[in-house]
MARSEDREN-997932 format. One record per residue (C-alpha): residue in three letters; x, y, z. Coordinates in steps of 0.2 Angstrom, whole numbers, padded with zeros to 4 digits, always signed. Each point is the difference from the previous one (the first is absolute). Layout:
N
ALAXYZ
...
% end
This chain:
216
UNK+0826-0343-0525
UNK-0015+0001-0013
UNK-0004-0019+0005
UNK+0000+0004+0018
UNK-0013+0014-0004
UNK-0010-0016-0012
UNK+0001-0009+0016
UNK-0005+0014+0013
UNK-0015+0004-0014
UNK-0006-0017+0000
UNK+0001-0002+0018
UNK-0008+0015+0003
UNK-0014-0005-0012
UNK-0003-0018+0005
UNK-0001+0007+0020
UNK-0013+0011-0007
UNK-0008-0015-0010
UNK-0001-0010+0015
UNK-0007+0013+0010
UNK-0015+0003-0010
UNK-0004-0018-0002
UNK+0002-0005+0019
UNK-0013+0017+0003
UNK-0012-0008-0013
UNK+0001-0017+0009
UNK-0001+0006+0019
UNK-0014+0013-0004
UNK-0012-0002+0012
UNK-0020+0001-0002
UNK-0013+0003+0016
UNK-0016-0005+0000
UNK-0014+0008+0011
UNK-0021-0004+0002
UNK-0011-0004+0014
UNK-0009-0015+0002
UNK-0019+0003+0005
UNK-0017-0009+0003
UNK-0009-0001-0016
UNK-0017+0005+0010
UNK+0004+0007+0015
UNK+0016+0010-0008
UNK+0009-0006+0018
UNK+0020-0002-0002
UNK+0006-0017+0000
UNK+0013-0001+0013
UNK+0014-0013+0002
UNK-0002-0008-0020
UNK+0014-0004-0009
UNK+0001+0007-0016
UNK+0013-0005-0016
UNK+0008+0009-0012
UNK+0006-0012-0016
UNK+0007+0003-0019
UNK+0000-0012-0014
UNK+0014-0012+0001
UNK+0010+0002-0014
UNK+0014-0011+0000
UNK-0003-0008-0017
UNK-0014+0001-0012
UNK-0003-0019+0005
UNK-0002+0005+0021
UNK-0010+0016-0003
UNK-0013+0000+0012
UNK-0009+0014+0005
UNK-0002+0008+0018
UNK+0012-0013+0004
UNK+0013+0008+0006
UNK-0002+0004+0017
UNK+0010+0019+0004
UNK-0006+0003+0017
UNK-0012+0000+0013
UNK-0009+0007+0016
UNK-0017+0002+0011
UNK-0012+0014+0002
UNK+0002+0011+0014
UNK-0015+0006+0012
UNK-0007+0011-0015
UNK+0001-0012-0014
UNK+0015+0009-0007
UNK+0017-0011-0006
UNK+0016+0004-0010
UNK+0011-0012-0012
UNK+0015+0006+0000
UNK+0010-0011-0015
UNK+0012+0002-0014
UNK-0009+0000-0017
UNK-0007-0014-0008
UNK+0012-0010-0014
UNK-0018+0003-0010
UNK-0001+0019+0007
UNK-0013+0010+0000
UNK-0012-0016+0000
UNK-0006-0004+0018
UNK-0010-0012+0008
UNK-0007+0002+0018
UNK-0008-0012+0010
UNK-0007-0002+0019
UNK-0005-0014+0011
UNK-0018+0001+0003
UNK-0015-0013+0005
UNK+0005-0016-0010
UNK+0015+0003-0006
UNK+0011+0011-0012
UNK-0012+0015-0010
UNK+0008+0008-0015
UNK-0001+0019-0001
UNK-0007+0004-0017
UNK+0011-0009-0013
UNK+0014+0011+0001
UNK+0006+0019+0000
UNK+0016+0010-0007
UNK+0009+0011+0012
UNK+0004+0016-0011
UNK+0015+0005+0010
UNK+0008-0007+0015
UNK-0015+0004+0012
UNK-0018-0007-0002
UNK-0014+0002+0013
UNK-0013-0010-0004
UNK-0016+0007+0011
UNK-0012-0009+0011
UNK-0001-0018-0009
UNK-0016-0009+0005
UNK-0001-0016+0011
UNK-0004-0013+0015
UNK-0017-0005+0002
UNK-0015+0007+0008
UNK-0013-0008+0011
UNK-0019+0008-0005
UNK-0015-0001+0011
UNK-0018+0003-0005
UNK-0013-0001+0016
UNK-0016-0008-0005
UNK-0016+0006+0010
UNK-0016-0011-0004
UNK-0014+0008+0010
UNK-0020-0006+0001
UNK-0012+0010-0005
UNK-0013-0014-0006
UNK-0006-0018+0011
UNK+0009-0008-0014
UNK+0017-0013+0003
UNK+0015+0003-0009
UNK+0017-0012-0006
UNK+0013+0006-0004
UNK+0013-0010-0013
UNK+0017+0008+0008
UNK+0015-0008-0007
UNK+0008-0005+0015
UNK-0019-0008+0007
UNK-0017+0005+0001
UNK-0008+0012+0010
UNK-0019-0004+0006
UNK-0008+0017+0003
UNK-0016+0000+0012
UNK-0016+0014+0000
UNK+0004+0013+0012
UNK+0021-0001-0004
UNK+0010+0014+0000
UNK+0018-0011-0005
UNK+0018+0006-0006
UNK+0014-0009-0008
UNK+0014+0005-0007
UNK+0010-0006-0016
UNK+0016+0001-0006
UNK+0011+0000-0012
UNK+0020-0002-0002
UNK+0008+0005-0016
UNK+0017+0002-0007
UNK+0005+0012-0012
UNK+0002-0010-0016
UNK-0018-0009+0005
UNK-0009+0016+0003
UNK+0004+0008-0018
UNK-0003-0017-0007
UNK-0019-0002+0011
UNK-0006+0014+0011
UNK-0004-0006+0017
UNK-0017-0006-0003
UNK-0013-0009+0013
UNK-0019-0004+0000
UNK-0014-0012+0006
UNK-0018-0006-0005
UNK-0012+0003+0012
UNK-0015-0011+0000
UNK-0017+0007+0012
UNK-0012-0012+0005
UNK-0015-0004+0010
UNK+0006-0002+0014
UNK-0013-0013+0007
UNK-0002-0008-0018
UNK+0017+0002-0003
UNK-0006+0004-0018
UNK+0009+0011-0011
UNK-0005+0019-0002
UNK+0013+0007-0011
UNK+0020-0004-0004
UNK+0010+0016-0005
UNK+0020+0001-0003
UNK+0011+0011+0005
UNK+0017+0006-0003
UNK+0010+0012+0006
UNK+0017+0007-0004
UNK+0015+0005+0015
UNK+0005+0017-0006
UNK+0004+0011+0016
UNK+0011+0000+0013
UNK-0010+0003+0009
UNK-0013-0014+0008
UNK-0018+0001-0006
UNK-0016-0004+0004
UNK-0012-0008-0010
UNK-0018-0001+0006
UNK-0011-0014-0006
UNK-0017-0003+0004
UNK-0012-0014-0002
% end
């Protein structure tokens, strides 16, 4: 009788055991951020975005953020969800989303304090800027302009408007603003000597498309 009680107890104990330890393996953790245009602030719709652990098989296979848990796309706000069960390296995480040439990392890494982690807006994509350039006479002088792309002859009397741009992903654009300029030589316009030669530089900082007059 007192061993069938033993037996009962142990049972009891090792269901209990179990339990707990198949709770602690099948815990889940959800993941929730937006994906947004780093200038514009547009959602990115329809990317794919990964959430990965460390793989932690053995000390000689550790690899970090190479465990791949799950994955989905952004819907029409930006917005996604990972739904996955914990990392075997839990509560490091990795996330990382298909942009413009390939795979970006997000940050390094985060830690999810419990079993739910929104991670906010996380800047992306790329961004296309434009400047509009606006060289007006005022003199009877000539004027060339030194564009990257080509030159640009400028005749008295002109009233001419181009417009530059610039396209720039997210990692370029912390690395180098999106910069642009010319030097723009005026001359004598039968003589074709030179009057003056002045640089100018100019940097894409608004949505917005702007106009920058010019004159010679």
């Amino acid at each position: 009788m007192t061993l069938r009680i033993v037996h009962y107890i142990s049972f009891i104990l090792l269901t209990f055991f179990i339990d707990c330890r198949q709770k602690k393996l099948f815990k889940n953790v959800t993941v929730t951020g937006r994906l947004v245009n780093y200038f514009s602030k547009a959602p990115l719709i329809d990317v794919s975005v990964e959430l990965r652990g460390n793989d932690v098989h053995s000390s000689s296979s550790y690899a970090i953020g190479k465990e791949l848990l799950t994955s989905t796309t952004t819907d029409n706000t930006g917005h996604f969800v990972l739904d996955s069960k914990q990392s075997k390296d839990h509560p490091q995480y990795y996330l990382k989303h298909r942009s413009s040439g390939g795979y970006d990392i997000y940050d390094t890494a985060f830690r999810v304090a419990s079993t739910t982690h929104d991670i906010g807006d996380i800047l992306s994509g790329s961004y296309t800027f434009k400047v509009n350039v606006r060289f007006l006479s005022n003199t009877n002088s000539c004027a060339f302009a030194d564009l990257s792309f080509s030159g640009l002859n400028l005749l008295a009397g002109q009233d001419t408007t181009i417009q530059l741009t610039s396209t720039k992903s997210y990692s370029d654009y912390k690395a180098l603003p999106a910069m642009s300029g010319f030097v723009l030589t005026t001359k004598n316009c039968q003589s074709q000597n030179v009057i003056n030669t002045k640089t100018y530089s100019f940097r894409f900082d608004t949505v917005d498309t702007k106009t920058i007059l010019i004159t010679y």
